[in-house]
N, C-alpha and C positions, 0 to 999 in steps of 0.2 A: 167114757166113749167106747164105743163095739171097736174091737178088733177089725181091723181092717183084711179085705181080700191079702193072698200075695198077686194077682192080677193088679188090683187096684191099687198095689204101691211099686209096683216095674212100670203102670202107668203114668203114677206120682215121678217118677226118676227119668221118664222118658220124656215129660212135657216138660221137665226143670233145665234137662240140656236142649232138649228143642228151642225152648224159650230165650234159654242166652246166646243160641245160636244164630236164630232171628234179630236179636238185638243188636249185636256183632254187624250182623247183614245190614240192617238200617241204617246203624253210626257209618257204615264205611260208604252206603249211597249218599247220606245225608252232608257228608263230607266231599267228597266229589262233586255233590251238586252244588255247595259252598265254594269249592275252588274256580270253576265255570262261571257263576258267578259274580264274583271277585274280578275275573278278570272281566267280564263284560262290562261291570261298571268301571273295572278302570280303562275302559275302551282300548285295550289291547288286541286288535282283531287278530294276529299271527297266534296267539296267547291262547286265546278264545278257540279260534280254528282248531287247533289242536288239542283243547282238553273236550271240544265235542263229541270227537271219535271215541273218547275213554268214554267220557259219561252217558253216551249212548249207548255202547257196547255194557256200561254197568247197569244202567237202567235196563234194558234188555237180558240180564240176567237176573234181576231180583223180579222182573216179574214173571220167568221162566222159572223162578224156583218159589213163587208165591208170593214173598214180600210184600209186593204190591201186586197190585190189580192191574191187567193188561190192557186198560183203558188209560190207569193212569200214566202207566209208563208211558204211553203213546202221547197223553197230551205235554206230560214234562217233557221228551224230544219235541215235538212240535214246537212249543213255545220257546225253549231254545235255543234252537233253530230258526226262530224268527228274529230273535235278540241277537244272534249271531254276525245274520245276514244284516242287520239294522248298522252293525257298526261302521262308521266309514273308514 
């Protein structure tokens, strides 16, 4: 195997931390959006209400920082936010 750049290995070392750092980002939305959740299906509206604010305010940061796409973020609040509103 050629010899690698030294460009192309601070490359290699810069997308290996980028990468865990995205992954990092995802577990902690993908958690959030499990907690929200949880409580919607266990029809806890006060529960509910209050983890919206969190996980809208995170959704709105992961896709302010790329994570996701800022369509999807908009439809995961959206629907939500319907499920929210649903609870009696």
């Amino acid at each position: 195997m050629a010899k690698k750049s030294k460009s192309a290995l601070k490359a290699l070392r810069q997308n290996i931390v980028r990468r865990e750092h995205n992954r990092e980002q995802r577990a902690k939305l993908r958690t959030g959006l499990k907690a929200i959740r949880n409580a919607i299906d266990a029809k806890d509206a006060t529960e509910a209400r209050a983890k919206l604010t969190v996980t809208q305010s995170l959704v709105d940061k992961m896709a302010a920082r790329g994570i996701i796409h800022r369509n999807t973020a908009s439809r995961y609040k959206s629907r939500l936010t319907a499920h929210v509103a649903a609870i009696k």
